[in-house]
N, C-alpha and C positions, 0 to 999 in steps of 0.2 A: 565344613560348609565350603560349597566351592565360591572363588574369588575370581573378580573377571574388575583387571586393570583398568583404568581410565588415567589419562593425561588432559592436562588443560593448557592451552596457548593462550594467554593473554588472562591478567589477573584485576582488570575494568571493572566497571559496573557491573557488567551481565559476568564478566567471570567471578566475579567475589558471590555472588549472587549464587550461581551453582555451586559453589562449594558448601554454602551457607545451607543450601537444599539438602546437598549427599552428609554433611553431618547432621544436621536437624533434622531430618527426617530418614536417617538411615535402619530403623528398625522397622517402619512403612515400606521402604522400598526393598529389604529383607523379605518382609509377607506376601508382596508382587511379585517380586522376583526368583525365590527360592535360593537364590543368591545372593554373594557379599559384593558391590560396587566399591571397590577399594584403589582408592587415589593415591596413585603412585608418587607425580610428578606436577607441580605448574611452573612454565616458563613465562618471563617478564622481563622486558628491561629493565625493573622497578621492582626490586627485592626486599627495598626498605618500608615503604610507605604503609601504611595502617588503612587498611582497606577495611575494619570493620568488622571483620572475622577470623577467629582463634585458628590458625593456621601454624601445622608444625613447623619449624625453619626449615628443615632439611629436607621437607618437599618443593622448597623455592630455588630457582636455579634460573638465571641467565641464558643459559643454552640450550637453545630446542630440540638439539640434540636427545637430551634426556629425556624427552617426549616422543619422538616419531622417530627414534629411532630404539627405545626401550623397550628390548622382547616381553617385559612384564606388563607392556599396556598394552589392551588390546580396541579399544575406543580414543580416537582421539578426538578431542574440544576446543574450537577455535572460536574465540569471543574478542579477538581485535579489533577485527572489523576494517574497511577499507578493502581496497585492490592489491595492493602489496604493501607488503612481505605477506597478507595472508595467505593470497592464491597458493606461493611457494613453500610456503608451511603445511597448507593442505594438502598439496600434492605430493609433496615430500612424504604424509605421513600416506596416503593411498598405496604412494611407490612399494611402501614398506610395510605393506598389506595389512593397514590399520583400518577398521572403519571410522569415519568420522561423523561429527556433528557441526553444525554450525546453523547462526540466525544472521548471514552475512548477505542480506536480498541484495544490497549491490553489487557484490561480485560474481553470487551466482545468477542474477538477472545480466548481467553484462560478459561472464564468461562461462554461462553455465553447462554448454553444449559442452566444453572440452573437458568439465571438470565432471559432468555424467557422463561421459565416454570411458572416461578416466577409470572409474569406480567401475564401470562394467567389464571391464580390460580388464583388472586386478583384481576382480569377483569381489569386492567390498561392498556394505553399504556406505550408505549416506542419509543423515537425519537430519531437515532443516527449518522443522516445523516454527520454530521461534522466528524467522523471517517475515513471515507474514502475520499480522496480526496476534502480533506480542502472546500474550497465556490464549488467545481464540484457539482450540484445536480448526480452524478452518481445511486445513491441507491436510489433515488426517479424516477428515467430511467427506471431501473433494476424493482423496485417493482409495478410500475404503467403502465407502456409507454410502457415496453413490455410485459405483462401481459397475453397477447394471441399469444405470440411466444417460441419456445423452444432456449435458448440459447444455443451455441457450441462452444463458445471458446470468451476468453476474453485476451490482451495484456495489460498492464498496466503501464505506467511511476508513481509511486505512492512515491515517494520518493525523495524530491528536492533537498534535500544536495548531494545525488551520482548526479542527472541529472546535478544539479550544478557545480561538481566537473568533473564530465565526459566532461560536456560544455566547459570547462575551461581547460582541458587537452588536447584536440582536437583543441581548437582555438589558443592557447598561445604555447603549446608545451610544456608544463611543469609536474613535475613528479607529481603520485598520493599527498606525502607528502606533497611538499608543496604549492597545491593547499585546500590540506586540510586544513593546516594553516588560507591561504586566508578567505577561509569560516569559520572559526570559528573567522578568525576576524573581517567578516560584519555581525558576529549572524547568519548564515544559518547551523553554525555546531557547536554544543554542547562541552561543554568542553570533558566532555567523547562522543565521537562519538560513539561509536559501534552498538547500537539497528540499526542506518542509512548506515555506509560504510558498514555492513556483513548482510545486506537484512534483518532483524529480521523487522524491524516497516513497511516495504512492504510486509513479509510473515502476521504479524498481519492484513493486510490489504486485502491479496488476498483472506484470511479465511475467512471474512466476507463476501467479493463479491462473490463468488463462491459458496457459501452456498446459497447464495439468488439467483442467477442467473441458480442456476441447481437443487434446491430442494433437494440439498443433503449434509447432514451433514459436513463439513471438519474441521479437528482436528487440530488444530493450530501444533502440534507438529510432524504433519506427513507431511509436506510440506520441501520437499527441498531446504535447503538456502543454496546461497552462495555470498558473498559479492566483493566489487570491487579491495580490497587491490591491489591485483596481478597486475591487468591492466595495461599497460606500455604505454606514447604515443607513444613507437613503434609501440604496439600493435591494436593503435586506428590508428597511421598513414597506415598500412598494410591494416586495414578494409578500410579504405577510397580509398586505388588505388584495390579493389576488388569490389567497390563501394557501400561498407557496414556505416554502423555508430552503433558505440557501447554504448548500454542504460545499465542500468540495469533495467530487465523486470520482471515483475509477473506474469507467464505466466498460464493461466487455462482451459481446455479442459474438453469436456465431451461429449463422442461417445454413452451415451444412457445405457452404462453400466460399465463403467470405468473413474471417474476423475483423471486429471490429472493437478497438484499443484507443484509449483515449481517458485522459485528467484533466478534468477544470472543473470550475464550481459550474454548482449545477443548480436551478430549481426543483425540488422537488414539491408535489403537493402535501398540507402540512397534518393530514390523516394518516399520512405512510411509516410505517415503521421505523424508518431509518429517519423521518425528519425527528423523533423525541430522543436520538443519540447528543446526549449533550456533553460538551467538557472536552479531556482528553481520553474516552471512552472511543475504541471502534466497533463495527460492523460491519460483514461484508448479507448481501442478500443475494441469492443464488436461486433460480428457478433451471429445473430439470423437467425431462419429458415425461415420465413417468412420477416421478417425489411431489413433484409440483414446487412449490415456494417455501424455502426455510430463511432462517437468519440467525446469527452468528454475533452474540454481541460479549464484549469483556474490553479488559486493560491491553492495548494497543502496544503496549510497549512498557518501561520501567524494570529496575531489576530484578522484581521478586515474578512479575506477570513474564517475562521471558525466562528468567531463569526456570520458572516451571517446564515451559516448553521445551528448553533442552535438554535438561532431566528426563524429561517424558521419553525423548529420542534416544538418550542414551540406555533406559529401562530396555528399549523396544529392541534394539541394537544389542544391547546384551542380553537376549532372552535367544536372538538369533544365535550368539556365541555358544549359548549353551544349548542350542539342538547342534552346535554345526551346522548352520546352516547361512545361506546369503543369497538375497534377489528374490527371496520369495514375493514382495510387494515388490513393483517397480516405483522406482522413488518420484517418477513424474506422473504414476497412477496409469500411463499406457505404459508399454513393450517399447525400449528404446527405439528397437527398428520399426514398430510401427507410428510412433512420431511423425509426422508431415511437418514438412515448412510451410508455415501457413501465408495463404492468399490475403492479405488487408486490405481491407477496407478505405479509400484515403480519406480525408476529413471530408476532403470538399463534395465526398458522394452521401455523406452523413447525411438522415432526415431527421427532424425533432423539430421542435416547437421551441421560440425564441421569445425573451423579453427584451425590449430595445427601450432605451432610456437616452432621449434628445433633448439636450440644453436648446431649447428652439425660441426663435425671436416672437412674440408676442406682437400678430402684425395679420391680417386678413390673409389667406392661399395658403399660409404654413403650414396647415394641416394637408390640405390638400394636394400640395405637390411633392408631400415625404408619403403618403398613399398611394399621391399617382405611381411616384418611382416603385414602391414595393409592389403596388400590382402589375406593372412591367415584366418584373421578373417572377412571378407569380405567387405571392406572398400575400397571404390574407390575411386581413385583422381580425382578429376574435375577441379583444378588449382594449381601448383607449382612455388614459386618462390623465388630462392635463390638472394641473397641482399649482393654483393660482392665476392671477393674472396683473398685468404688470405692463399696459399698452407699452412697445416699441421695447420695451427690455426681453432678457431672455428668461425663460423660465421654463422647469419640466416636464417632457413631455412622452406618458410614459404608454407601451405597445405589448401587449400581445399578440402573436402570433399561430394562428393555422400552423400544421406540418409545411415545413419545408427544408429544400436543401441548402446545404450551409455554403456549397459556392454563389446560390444567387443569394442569396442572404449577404454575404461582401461585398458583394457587386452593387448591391442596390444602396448597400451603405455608403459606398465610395462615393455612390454618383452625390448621395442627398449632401454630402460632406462638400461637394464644388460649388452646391448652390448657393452655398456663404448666408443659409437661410440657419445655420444651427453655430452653436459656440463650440468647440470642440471635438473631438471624436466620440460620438455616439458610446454608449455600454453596451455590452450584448452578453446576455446570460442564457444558455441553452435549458432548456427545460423536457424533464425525462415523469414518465411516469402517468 
């Protein structure tokens, strides 16, 4: 039976995780494949430590060397993660006309132009479906399934520790902090949180899909973030009697001439598919011209929901090896050279519908002159509802809004914030759907 090498970079979570895959289930991936996936090599800094899974010794090795540069591997698997040394390890093994795999959305969100140039230069593939939405095949949807449709818009729950914590704010009533806590003490939240609660590892994530999905370049650094901090179960209780539910979304458009890229929580209405994704579950929802609307729902992440995924790429990846063959799918779903660098959209030209949430004094005109202002810049009410009353104190004061654009939507915040008629700086949650 023939044999087709694999090496693995980094013996982590998600690496321990695929080995756990290619022996557990190596007589499965035998009857898919027609082939033997036989793991030559894993390199680690960390030779010693007990990762959980029966691994011979003398496949462990220090040296990357024995990976991406071993004529016996012909896939290579890089599960580190981070911007360096991995970028250098991948490209090292491309150099050396390996295909590879990886679920690294921030490097290749932030250097993915050179590292797909890279692969097409050296005729290799590249397989990275475990980057976005953990065991989701979404980018196998995206690059195959809809292939003969033009995509226009994508919504995306792509990040489990907010939908976790948002979950968990909404059902319990308790604050952002210390549900935070919570998660990070059943592992769903990192000691340092940040890349997950301020949208960063969901913007790394909408870069990828959006790219593939609209054939048009998006620049990791031009995507608007914004993270969940702020969110109050006030805030989520207010959404719920307007009959909202509040995600953080990643949300992505594209009218044919303009994408439009962008994270923060978002309202959505609480009939919507994606508002019953609860926990650290994701979803991305996708509407196409011709498919119409699907959705995409599973395990966002963890080792056994990724390590499927990159299993699956290295299946796909070795079935290439064994026709000889490479580039039959292109790995962004268009033709490199037909790529565009895409036109964005800036926030400030964004339209949607707004809930605004004013700590406002408790006093005759208050209303009236946080209306005047927002009809000024033409901002319509569509629902009002104040939440007590408390002469001369402050108390909430809570807005929906008509479509409108999100520069005058700041503007008109700024002004109502001078007239020293509200406590604080306003909420403002965008609402989609």
């Amino acid at each position: 039976m023939k044999e087709i090498g694999v090496g693995i970079i980094g013996m982590g979570t998600v690496g321990a995780g695929v080995v756990q895959v290619l022996l557990e289930n190596e007589a499965e991936i035998i009857r898919r494949l027609g082939a033997r996936l036989n793991l030559v090599a894993i390199a680690d800094k960390d030779v010693e430590s007990d990762r959980g899974v029966a691994v011979p010794r003398d496949l462990l090795t220090t040296d990357v060397s024995r990976v991406v540069e071993n004529p016996a591997v012909a896939v290579v698997v890089e599960t580190i993660g981070g911007y360096e040394p991995a970028k250098s390890f991948l490209l090292r093994a491309v150099d050396a006309g390996k295909h590879v795999v990886t679920a690294n959305k921030a490097l290749l969100a932030v250097h993915g132009d050179e590292i797909f140039a890279r692969c097409a230069e050296k005729g290799v593939d590249i397989g990275f479906e475990g980057s976005v939405g953990g065991g989701i095949p979404i980018l196998r949807a995206v690059r195959e399934g809809m292939a003969a449709n033009r995509v226009t818009s994508i919504y995306g729950i792509l990040n489990g520790t907010t939908n976790f914590i948002l979950t968990e704010m909404k059902e319990k009533g308790e604050s952002f902090e210390r549900v935070l806590k919570e998660a990070q003490r059943l592992g769903y939240a990192e000691a340092d949180p940040t890349f997950d609660v301020e949208g960063v590892d969901a913007a790394h994530k909408i870069t990828l899909l959006a790219t593939m999905a609209f054939g048009q370049k998006v620049p990791f650094d031009a995507v608007f973030t914004e993270g969940i901090r702020e969110i109050t179960p006030q805030d989520i209780q207010y959404a719920a009697d307007f009959g909202f539910a509040v995600k953080l979304l990643a949300v992505a458009k594209y009218d044919g001439r303009r994408v439009e890229v962008r994270v923060h929580p978002t309202m959505i209405p609480s009939d919507h598919l994606l508002a019953d994704v609860r926990g650290v579950y994701n979803a991305v929802y996708v509407d196409a011209d011709f498919l119409g609307p699907t959705m995409y729902y599973g395990q966002g992440a963890g080792r056994r929901a990724t390590a499927s995924a990159v299993v699956g790429d290295i299946i796909e990846l070795a079935r290439n090896v064994r026709m000889g063959t490479a580039g039959r799918v292109p790995p962004r779903a268009f033709q490199e050279s037909a790529l565009a660098q895409a036109v964005l959209k800036p926030i400030e030209e964004v339209r949607c519908h707004y809930y605004l949430r004013f700590t406002a004094l408790d006093k005759p005109g208050v209303l009236s002159k946080i209306t005047g202002i927002l009809g000024e810049y033409n901002i319509s009410i569509e629902s009002v509802v104040q939440k007590g009353r408390d002469a001369g104190q402050a108390v909430p004061l809570v807005m929906l809004t008509h479509e409108a654009r999100e520069a005058d939507v700041r503007q008109a915040l700024g002004e109502v914030e001078l007239l020293n008629i509200t406590l604080g700086a306003p909420a403002l949650i965008r609402v989609e759907g």
